[in-house]
DOSE-618809 format. One record per residue: residue number from 1; residue in one letter; x, y, z of N, C-alpha, C in turn. Coordinates in nm, 3 decimals, decimal comma. Atoms other than C-alpha are relative to their C-alpha. Layout:
N
@k:NUM&r:A&n.X:X&n.Y:Y&n.Z:Z&ca.X:X&ca.Y:Y&ca.Z:Z&c.X:X&c.Y:Y&c.Z:Z
...
***
This chain:
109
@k:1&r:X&n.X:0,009&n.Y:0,140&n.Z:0,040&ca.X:-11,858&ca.Y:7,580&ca.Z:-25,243&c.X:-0,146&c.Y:-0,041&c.Z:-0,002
@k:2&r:X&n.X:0,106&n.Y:0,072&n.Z:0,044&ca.X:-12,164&ca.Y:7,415&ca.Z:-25,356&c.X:-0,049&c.Y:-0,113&c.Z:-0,084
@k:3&r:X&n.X:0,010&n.Y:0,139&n.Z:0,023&ca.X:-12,232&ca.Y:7,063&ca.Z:-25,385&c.X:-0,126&c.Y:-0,028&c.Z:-0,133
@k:4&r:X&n.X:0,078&n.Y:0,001&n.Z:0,131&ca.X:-12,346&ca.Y:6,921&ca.Z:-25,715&c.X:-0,178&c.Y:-0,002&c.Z:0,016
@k:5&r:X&n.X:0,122&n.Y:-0,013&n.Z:0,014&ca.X:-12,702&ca.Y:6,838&ca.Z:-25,609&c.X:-0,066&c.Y:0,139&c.Z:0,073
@k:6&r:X&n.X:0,022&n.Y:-0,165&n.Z:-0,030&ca.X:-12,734&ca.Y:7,242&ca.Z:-25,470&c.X:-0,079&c.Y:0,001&c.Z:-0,119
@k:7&r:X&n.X:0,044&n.Y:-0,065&n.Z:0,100&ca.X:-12,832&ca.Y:7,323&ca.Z:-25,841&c.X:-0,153&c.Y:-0,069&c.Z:-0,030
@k:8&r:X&n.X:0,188&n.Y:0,053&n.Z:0,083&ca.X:-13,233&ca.Y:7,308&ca.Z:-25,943&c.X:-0,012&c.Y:0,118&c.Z:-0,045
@k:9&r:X&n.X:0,060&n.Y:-0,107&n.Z:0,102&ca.X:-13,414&ca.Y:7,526&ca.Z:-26,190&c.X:-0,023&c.Y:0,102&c.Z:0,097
@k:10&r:X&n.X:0,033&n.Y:-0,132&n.Z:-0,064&ca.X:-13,527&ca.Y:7,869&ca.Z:-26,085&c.X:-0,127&c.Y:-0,016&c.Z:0,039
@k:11&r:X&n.X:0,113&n.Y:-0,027&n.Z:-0,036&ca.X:-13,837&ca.Y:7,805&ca.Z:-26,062&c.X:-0,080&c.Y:-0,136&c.Z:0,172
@k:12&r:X&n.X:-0,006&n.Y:0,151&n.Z:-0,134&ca.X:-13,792&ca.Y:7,444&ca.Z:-25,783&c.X:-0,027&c.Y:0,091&c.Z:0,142
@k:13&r:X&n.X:0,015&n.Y:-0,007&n.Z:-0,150&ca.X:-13,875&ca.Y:7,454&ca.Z:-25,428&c.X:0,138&c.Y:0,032&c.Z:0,031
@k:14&r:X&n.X:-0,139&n.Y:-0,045&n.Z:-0,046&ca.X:-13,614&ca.Y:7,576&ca.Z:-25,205&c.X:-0,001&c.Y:-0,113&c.Z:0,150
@k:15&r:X&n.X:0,039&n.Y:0,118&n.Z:-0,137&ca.X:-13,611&ca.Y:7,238&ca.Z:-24,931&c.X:0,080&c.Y:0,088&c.Z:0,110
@k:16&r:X&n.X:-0,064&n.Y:-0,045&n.Z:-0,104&ca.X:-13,530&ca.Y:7,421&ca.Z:-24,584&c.X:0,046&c.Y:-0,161&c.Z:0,054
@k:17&r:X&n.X:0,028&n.Y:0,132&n.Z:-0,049&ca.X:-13,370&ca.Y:7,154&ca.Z:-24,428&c.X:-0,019&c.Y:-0,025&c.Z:0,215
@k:18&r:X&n.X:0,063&n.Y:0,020&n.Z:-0,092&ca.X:-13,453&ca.Y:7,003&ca.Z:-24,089&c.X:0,090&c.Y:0,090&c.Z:0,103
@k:19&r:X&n.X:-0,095&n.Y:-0,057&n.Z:-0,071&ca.X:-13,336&ca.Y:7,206&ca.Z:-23,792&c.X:0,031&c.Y:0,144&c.Z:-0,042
@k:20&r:X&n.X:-0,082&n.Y:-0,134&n.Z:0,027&ca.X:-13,264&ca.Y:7,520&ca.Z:-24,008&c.X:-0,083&c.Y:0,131&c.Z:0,106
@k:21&r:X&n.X:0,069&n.Y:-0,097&n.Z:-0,123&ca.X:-13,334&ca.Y:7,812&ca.Z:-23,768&c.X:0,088&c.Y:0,172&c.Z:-0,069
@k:22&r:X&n.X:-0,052&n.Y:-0,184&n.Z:0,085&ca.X:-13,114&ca.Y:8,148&ca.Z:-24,005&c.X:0,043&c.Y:-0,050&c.Z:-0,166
@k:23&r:X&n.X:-0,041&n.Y:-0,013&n.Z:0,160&ca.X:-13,186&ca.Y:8,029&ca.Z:-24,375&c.X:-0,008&c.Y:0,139&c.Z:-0,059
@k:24&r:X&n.X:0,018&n.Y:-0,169&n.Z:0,046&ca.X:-13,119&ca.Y:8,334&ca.Z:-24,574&c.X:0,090&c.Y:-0,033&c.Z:-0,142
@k:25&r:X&n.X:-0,019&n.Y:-0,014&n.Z:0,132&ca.X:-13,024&ca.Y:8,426&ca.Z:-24,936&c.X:0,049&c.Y:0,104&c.Z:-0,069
@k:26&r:X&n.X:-0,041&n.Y:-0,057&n.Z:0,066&ca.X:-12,858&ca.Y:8,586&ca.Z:-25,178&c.X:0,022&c.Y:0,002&c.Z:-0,112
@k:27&r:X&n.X:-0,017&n.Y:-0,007&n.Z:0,116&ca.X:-12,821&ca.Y:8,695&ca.Z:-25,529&c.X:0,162&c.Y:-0,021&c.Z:-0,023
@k:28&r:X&n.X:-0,149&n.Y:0,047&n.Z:0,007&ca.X:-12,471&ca.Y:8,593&ca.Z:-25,702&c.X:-0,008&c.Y:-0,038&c.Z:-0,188
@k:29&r:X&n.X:-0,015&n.Y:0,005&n.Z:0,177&ca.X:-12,386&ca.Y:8,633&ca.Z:-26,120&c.X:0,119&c.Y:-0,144&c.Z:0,013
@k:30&r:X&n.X:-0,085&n.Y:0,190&n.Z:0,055&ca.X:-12,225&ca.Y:8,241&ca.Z:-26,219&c.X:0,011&c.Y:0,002&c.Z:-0,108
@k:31&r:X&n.X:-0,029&n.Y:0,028&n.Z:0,164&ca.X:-11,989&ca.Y:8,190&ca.Z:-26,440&c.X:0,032&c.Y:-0,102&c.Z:-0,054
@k:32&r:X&n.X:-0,021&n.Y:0,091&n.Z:0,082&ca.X:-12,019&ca.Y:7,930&ca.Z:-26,682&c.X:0,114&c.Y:-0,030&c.Z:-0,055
@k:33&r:X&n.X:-0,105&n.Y:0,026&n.Z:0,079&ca.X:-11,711&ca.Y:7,745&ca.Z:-26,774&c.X:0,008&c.Y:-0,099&c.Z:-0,049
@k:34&r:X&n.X:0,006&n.Y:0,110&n.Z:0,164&ca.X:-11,727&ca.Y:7,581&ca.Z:-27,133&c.X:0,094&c.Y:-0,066&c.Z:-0,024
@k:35&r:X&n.X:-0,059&n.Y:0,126&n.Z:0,020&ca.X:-11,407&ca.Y:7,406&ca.Z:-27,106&c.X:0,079&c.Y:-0,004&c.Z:0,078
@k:36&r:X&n.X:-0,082&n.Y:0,026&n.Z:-0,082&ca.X:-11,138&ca.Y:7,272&ca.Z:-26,947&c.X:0,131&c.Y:0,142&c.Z:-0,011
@k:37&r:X&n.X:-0,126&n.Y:-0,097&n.Z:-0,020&ca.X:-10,884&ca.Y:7,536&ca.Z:-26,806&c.X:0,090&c.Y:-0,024&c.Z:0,120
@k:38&r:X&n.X:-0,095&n.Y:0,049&n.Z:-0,070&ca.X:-10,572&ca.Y:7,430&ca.Z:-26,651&c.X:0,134&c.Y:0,041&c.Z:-0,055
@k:39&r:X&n.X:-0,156&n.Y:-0,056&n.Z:-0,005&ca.X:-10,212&ca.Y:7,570&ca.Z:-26,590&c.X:-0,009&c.Y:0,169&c.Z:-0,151
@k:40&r:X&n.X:0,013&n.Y:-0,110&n.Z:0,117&ca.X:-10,337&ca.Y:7,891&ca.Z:-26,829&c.X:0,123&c.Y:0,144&c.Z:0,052
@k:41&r:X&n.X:-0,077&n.Y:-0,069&n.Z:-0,022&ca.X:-10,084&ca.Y:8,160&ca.Z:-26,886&c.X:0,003&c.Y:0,166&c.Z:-0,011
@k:42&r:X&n.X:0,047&n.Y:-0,089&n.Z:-0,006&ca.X:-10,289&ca.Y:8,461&ca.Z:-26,896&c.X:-0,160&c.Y:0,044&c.Z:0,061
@k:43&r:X&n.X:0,063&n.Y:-0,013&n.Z:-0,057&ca.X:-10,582&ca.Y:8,648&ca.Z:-26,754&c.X:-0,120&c.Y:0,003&c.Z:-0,158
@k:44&r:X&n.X:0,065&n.Y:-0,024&n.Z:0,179&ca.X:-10,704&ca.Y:8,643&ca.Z:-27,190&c.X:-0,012&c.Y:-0,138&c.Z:0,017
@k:45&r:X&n.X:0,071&n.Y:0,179&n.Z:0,018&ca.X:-10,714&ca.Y:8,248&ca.Z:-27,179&c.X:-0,084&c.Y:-0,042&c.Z:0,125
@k:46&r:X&n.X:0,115&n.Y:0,005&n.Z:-0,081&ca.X:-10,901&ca.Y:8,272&ca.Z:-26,884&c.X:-0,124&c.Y:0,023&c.Z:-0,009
@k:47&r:X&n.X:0,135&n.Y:-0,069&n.Z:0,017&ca.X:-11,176&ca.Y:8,489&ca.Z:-26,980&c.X:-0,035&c.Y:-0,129&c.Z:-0,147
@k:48&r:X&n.X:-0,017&n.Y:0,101&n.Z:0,139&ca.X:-11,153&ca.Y:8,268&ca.Z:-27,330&c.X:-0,094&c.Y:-0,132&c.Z:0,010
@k:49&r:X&n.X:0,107&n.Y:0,128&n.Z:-0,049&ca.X:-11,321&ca.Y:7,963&ca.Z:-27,129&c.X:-0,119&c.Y:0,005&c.Z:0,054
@k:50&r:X&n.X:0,208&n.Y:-0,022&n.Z:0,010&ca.X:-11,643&ca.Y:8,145&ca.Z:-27,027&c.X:-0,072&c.Y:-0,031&c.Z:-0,080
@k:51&r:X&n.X:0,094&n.Y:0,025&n.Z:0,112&ca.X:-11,911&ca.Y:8,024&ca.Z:-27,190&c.X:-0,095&c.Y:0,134&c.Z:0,060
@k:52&r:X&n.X:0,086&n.Y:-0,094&n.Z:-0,035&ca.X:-12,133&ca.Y:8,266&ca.Z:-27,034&c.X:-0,045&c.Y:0,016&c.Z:0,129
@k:53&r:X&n.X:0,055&n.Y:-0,053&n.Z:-0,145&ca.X:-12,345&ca.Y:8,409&ca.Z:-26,703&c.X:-0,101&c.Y:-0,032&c.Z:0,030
@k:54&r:X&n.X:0,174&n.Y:0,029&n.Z:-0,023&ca.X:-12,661&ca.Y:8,336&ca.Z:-26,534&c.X:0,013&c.Y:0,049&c.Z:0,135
@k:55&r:X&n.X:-0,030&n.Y:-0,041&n.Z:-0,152&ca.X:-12,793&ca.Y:8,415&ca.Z:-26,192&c.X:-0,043&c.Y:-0,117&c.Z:0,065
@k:56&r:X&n.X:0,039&n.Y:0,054&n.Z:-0,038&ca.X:-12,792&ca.Y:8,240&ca.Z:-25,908&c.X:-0,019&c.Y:0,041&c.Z:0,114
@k:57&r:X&n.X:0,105&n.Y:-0,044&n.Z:-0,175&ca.X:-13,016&ca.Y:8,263&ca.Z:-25,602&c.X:0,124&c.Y:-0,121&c.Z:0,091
@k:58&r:X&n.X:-0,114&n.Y:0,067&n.Z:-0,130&ca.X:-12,684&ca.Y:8,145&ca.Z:-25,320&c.X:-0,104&c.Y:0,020&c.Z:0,124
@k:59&r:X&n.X:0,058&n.Y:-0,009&n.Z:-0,116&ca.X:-12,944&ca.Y:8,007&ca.Z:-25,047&c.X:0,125&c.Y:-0,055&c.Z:0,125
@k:60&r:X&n.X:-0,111&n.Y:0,065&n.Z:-0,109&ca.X:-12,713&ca.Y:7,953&ca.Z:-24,680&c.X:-0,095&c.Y:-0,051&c.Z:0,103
@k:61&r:X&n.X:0,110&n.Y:0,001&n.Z:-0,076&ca.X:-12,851&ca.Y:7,824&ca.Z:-24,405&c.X:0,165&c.Y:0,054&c.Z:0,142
@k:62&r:X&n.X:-0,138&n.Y:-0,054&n.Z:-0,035&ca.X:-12,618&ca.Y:8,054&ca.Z:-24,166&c.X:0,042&c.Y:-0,018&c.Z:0,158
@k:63&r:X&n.X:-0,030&n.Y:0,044&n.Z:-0,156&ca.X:-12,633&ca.Y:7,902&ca.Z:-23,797&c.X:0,089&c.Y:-0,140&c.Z:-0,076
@k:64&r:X&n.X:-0,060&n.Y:0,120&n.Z:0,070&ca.X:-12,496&ca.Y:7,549&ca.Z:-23,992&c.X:0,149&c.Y:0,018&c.Z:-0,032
@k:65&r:X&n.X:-0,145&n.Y:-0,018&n.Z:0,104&ca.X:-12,227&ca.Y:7,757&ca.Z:-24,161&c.X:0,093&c.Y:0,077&c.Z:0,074
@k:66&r:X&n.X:-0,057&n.Y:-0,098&n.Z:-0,056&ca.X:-12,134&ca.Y:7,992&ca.Z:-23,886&c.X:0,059&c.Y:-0,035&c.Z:0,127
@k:67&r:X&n.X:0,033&n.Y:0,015&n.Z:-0,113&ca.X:-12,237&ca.Y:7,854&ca.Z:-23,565&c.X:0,024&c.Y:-0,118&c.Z:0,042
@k:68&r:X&n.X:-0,032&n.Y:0,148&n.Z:-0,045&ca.X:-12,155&ca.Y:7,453&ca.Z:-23,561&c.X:0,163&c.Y:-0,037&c.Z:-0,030
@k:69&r:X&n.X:-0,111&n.Y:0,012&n.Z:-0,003&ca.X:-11,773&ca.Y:7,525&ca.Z:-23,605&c.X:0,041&c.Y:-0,091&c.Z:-0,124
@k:70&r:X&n.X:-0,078&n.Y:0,102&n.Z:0,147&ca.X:-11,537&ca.Y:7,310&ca.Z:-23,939&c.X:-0,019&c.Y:0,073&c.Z:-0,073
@k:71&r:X&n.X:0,011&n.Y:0,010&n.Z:0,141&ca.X:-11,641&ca.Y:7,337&ca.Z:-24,278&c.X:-0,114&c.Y:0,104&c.Z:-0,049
@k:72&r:X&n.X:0,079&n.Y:-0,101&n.Z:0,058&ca.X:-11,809&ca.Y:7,702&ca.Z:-24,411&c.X:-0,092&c.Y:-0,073&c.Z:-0,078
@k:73&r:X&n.X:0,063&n.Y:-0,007&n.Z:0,049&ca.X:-11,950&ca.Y:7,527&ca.Z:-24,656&c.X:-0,133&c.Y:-0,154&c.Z:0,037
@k:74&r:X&n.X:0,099&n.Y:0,080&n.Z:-0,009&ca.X:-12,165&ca.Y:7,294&ca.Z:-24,487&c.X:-0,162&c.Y:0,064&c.Z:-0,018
@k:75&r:X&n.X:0,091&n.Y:-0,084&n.Z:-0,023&ca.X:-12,407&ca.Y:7,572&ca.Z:-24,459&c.X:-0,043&c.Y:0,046&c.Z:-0,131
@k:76&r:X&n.X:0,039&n.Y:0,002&n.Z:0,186&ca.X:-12,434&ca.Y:7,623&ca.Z:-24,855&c.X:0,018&c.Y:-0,116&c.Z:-0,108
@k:77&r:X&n.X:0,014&n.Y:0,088&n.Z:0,100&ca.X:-12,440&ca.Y:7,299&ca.Z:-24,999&c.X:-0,151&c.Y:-0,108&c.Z:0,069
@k:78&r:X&n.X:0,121&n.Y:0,078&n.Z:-0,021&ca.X:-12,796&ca.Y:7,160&ca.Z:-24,843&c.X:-0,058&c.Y:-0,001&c.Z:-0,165
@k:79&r:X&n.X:0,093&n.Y:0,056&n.Z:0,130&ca.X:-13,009&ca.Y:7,007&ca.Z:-25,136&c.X:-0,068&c.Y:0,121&c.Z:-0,018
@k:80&r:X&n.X:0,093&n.Y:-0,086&n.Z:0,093&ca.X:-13,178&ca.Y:7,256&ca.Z:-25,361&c.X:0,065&c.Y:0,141&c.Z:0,039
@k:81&r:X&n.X:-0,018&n.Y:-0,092&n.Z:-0,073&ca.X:-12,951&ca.Y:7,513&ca.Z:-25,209&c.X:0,041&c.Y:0,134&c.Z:-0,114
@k:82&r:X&n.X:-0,034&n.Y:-0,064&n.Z:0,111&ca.X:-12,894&ca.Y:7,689&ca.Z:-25,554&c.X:-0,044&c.Y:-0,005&c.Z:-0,158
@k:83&r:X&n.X:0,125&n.Y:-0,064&n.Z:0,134&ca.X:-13,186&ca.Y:7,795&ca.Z:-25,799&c.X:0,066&c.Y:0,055&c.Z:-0,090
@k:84&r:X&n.X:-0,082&n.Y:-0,082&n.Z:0,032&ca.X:-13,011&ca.Y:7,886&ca.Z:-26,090&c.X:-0,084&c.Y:0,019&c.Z:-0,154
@k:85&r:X&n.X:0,133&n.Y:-0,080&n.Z:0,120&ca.X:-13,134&ca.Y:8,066&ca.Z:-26,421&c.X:-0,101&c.Y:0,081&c.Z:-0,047
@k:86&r:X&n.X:0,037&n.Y:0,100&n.Z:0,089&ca.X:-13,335&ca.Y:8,055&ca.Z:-26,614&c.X:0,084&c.Y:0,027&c.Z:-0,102
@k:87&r:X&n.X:-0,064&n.Y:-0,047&n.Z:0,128&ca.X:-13,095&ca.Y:8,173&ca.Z:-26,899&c.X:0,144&c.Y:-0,026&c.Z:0,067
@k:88&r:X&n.X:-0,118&n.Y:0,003&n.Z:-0,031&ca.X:-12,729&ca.Y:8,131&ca.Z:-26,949&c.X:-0,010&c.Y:0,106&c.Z:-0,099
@k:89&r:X&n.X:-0,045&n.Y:-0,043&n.Z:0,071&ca.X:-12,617&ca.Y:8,429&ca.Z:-27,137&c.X:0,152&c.Y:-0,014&c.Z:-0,068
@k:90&r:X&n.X:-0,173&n.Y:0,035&n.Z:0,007&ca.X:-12,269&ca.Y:8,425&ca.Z:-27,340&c.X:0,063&c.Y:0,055&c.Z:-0,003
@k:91&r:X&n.X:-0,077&n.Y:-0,109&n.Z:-0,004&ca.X:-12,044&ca.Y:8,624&ca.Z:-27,261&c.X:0,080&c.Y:0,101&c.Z:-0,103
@k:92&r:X&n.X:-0,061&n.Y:-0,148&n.Z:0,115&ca.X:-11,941&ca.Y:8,847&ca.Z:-27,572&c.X:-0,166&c.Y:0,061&c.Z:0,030
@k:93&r:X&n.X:0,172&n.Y:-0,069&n.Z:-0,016&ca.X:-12,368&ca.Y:8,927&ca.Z:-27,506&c.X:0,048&c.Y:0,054&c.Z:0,135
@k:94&r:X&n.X:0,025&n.Y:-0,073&n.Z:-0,184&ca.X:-12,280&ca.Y:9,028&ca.Z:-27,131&c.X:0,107&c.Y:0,153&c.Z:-0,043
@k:95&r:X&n.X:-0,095&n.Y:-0,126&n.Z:-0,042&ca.X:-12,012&ca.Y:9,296&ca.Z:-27,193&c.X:0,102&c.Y:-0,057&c.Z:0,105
@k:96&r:X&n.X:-0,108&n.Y:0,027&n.Z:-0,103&ca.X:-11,842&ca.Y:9,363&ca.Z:-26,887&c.X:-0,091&c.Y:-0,020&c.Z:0,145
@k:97&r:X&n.X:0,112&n.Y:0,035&n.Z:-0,141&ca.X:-12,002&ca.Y:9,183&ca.Z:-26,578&c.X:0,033&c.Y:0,063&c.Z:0,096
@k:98&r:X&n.X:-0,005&n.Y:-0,061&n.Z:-0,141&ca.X:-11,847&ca.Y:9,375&ca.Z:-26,326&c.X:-0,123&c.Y:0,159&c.Z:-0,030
@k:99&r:X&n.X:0,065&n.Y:-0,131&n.Z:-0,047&ca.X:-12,108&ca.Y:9,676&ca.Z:-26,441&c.X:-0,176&c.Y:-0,055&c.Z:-0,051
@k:100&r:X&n.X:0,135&n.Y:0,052&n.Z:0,014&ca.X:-12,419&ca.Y:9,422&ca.Z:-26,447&c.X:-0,037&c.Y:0,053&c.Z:0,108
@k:101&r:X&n.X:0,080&n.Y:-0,019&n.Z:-0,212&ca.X:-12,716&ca.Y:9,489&ca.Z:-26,132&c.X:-0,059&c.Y:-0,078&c.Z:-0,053
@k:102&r:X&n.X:0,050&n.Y:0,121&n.Z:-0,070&ca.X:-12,817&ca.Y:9,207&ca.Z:-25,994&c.X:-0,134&c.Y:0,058&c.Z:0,097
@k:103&r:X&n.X:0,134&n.Y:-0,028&n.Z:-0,074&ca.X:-13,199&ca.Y:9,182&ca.Z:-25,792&c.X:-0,049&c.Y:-0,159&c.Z:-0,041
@k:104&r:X&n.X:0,062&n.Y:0,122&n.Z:-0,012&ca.X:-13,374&ca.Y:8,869&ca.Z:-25,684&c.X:-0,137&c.Y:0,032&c.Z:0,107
@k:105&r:X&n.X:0,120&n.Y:0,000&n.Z:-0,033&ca.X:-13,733&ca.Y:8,831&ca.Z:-25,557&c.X:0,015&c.Y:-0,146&c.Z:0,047
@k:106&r:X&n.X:0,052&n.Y:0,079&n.Z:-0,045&ca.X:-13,848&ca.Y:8,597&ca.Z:-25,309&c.X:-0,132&c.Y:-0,026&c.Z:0,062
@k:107&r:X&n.X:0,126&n.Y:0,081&n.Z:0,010&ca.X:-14,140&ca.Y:8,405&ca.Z:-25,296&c.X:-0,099&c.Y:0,091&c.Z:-0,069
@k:108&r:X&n.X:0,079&n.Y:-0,118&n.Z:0,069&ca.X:-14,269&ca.Y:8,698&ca.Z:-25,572&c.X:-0,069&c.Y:-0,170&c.Z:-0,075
@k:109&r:X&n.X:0,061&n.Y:0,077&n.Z:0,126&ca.X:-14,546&ca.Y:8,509&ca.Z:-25,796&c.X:0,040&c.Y:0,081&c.Z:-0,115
***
């Protein structure tokens, strides 16, 4: 889960927020969905509503999400918690995503 204001460009600050003491990160392929899909009756009208893929840098902050007991995702929806981009590709261009590799760089210039 990740709260709407999570998402900033790829290239935005990453705000630690106050208190964080095990932020940490991960790469994660997002899939774009171009329209509404509801009560669908195959795994073909599913794929049908991709618009396409991009990556996204999934920052957690993992004492928040692990360690203060409730709600997993309190710990992945802090502000700016999901750099995403810079490209959406569309999926007839991706192939088959399960045989993409994924790699993310942090704090590379």
């Amino acid at each position: 889960m990740k709260a709407p204001d999570t998402v900033v460009g790829p290239d935005d600050d990453v705000l630690i927020p106050r208190g964080s003491a095990k932020t940490d990160w991960e790469v994660e392929l997002a899939v774009v969905i171009g329209r509404t899909a509801r009560y669908l009756d195959s795994e073909a009208q599913a794929h049908a509503c991709i618009a396409g893929y991009a990556v996204s840098h999934d920052v957690s902050e993992r004492e928040f999400q692990l360690e203060r007991g409730g709600q997993w995702d309190k710990g992945k929806s802090c502000e700016t918690f999901n750099p995403f981009g810079p490209w959406i590709t569309t999926a007839d261009a991706v192939g088959d995503p399960q045989a993409l590799s994924l790699r993310l760089s942090v704090n590379a210039l």
